[in-house]
C-alpha positions in Angstrom: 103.3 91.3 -70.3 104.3 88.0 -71.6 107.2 87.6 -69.6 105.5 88.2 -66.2 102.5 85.9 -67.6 105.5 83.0 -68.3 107.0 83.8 -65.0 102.9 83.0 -63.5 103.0 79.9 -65.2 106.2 78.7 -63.9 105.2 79.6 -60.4 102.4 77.7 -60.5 103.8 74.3 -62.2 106.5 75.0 -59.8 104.2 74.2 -56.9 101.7 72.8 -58.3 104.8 70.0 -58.7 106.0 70.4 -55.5 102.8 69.5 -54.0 102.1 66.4 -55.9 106.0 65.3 -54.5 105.0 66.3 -50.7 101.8 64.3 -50.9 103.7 61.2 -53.0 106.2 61.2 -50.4 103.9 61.6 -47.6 102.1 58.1 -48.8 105.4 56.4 -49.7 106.1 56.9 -45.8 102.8 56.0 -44.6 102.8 52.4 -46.8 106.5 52.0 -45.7 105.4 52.6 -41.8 102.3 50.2 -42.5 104.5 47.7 -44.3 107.0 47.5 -41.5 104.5 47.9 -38.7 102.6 44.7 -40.4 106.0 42.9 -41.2 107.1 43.0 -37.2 104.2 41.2 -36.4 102.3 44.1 -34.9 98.8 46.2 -36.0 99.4 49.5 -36.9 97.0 51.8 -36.0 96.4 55.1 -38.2 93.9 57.6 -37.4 92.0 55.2 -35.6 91.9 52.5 -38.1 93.9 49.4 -38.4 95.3 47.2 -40.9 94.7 43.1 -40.9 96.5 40.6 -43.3 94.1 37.5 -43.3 96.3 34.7 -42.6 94.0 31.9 -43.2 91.1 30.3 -45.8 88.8 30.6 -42.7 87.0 33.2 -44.0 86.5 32.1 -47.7 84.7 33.3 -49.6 84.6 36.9 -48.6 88.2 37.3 -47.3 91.0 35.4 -49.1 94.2 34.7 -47.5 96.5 37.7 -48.3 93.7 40.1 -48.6 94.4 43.3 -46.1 91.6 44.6 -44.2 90.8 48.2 -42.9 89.3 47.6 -39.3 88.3 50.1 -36.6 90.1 50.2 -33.9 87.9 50.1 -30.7 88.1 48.7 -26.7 85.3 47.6 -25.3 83.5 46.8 -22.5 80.5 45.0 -21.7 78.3 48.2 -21.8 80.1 49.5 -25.0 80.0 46.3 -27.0 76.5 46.3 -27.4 76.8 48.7 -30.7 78.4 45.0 -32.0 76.3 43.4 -34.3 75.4 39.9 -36.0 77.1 39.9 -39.0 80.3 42.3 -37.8 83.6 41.0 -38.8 85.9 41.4 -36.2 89.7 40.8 -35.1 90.1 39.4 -31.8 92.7 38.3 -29.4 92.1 35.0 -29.0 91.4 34.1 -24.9 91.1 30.2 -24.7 91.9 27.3 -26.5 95.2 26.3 -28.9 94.6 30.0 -30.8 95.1 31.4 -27.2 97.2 34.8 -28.2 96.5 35.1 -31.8 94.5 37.4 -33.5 91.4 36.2 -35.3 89.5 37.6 -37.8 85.5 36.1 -37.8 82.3 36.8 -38.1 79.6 37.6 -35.2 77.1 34.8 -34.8 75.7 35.6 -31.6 75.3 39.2 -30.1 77.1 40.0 -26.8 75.7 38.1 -23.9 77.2 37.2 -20.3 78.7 33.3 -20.0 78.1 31.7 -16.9 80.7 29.1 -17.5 83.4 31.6 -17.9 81.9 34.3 -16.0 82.3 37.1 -18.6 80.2 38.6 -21.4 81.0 37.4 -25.1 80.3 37.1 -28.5 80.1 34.0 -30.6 81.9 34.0 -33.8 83.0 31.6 -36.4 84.7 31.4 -40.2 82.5 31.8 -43.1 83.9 28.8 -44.6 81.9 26.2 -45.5 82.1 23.5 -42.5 83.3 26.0 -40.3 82.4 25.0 -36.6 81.7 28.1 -33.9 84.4 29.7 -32.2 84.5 29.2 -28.0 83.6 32.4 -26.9 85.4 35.7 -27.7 85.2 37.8 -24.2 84.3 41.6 -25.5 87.5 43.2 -23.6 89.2 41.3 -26.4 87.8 42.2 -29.3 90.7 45.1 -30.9 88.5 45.4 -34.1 85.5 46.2 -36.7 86.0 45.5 -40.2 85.1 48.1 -42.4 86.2 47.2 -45.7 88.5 44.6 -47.7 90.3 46.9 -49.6 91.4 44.7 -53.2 94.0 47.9 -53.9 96.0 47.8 -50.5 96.1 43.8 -50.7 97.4 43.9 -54.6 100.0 46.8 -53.2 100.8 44.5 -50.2 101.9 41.5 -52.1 103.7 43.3 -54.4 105.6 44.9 -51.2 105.8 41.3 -49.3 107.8 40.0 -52.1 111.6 40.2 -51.0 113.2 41.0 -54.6 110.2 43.5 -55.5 110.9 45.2 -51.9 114.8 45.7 -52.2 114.4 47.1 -55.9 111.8 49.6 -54.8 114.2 50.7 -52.2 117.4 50.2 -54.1 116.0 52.2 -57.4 114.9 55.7 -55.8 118.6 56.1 -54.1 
């Protein structure tokens, strides 16, 4: 009785352990495919969600710079934008202007609305820093996405991951 009862306990610590390694291994892969994805200059997309690195102070106090933001992914339209919000933080492409390309993260001053001069309906955003002086307008086909949270665990785990040395060892030391 005991023996089949030892034999029980060993199955289950058995996979019990080989659980906990799928779903460690499973994350290690998902933070090394958001790593590299971020590092190559590109927003990975997971489940609908992406992944920001703010790059500036622009947004100080609420978002320092090297603090990793969880955004929803979304593509709007002029009909669909209107579930935007004053308030929203959002990451946009960057239409007009010396930032023309570059993705912005800002906050939503003004609610979408159609520009005559440019012909298109926009938001206005701008930095929450203090002094920070309104954004020209962001057109709402260029908006990629809605913050949802600053996440202070990712960012610390980022940073640790963006130094070189820290990297290497950390893929060095399992092998």
């Amino acid at each position: 009785m005991s023996s089949s009862r030892s034999k029980l306990k060993k199955g289950i610590s058995y996979a019990v352990n080989l659980l906990l390694t799928i779903i460690f291994v499973a994350l290690v892969c998902l933070f090394v495919f958001v790593f590299i994805t971020i590092r190559s200059g590109n927003q990975p997309t997971i489940f609908g969600y992406r992944f920001y690195v703010i790059a500036t102070d622009s947004m100080t106090p609420e978002l320092e710079v090297g603090d990793l933001i969880i955004s929803r992914a979304v593509n709007y339209d002029h009909h669909s934008a209107t579930e935007l919000e004053v308030g929203d933080v959002i990451t946009y492409t960057a239409a007009y202007g010396e930032m023309k390309g570059y993705s912005i993260t800002h906050r939503i001053i003004e609610s979408v609305h159609f520009d005559d001069e440019y012909g298109l309906y926009v938001v206005t955003t701008k930095g929450d820093k203090q002094g920070a002086v309104e954004d020209l307008p962001v057109p709402v086909e260029n908006i990629n996405a809605v913050m949802v949270v600053n996440s202070e665990f990712l960012s610390f785990i980022y940073k640790i991951f963006s130094n070189p040395t820290v990297s290497l060892l950390l893929l060095i030391l399992p092998l």
